[in-house]
C-alpha positions in Angstrom: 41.0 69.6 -9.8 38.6 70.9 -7.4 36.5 69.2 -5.7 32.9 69.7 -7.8 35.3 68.2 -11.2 36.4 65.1 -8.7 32.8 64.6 -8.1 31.7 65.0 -11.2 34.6 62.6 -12.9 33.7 60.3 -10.2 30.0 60.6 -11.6 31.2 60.0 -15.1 32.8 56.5 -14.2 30.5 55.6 -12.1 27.6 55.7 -14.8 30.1 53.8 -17.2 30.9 50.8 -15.0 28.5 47.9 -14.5 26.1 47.3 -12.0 27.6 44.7 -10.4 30.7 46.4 -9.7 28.8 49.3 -8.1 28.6 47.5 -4.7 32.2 46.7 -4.6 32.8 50.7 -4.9 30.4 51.6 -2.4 31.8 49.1 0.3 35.4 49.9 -0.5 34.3 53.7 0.4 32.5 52.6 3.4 35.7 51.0 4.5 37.7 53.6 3.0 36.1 56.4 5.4 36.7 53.8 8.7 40.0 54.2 8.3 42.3 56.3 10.2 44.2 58.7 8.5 47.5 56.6 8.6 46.2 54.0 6.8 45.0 56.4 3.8 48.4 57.9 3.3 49.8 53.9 3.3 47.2 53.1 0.7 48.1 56.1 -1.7 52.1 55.3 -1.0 51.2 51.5 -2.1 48.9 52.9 -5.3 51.7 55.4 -6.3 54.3 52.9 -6.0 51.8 50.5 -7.8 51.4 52.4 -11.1 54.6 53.7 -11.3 56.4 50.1 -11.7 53.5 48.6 -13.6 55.1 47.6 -16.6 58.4 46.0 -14.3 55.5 44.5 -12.3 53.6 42.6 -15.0 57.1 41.7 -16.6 58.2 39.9 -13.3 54.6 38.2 -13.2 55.8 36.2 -16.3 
């Protein structure tokens, strides 16, 4: 995707979610943007690994 889709995807959710939850997107990208570069490639390792073992996740919750 380039980057004008991303944007405009990011658009599309962002109309679709309530209000509320608008603040909590717009501080997590302020802190998002603080971070060093490290730090991002840590948090996309942790969200792959995340979604990938959902299901075994959610099974050892029970």
């Amino acid at each position: 995707m380039t980057k004008t889709q991303l944007k405009s995807e990011i658009q599309k959710a962002l109309d679709s979610v309530p209000e509320n939850v608008l603040q909590d997107v717009l501080d997590f990208l302020k802190e998002f943007k603080n971070q060093p570069e490290d730090k991002h490639r840590l948090s996309n390792s942790l969200r792959q690994i995340l979604s990938e073992d959902k299901e075994l996740l959610e099974k050892l919750a029970q």
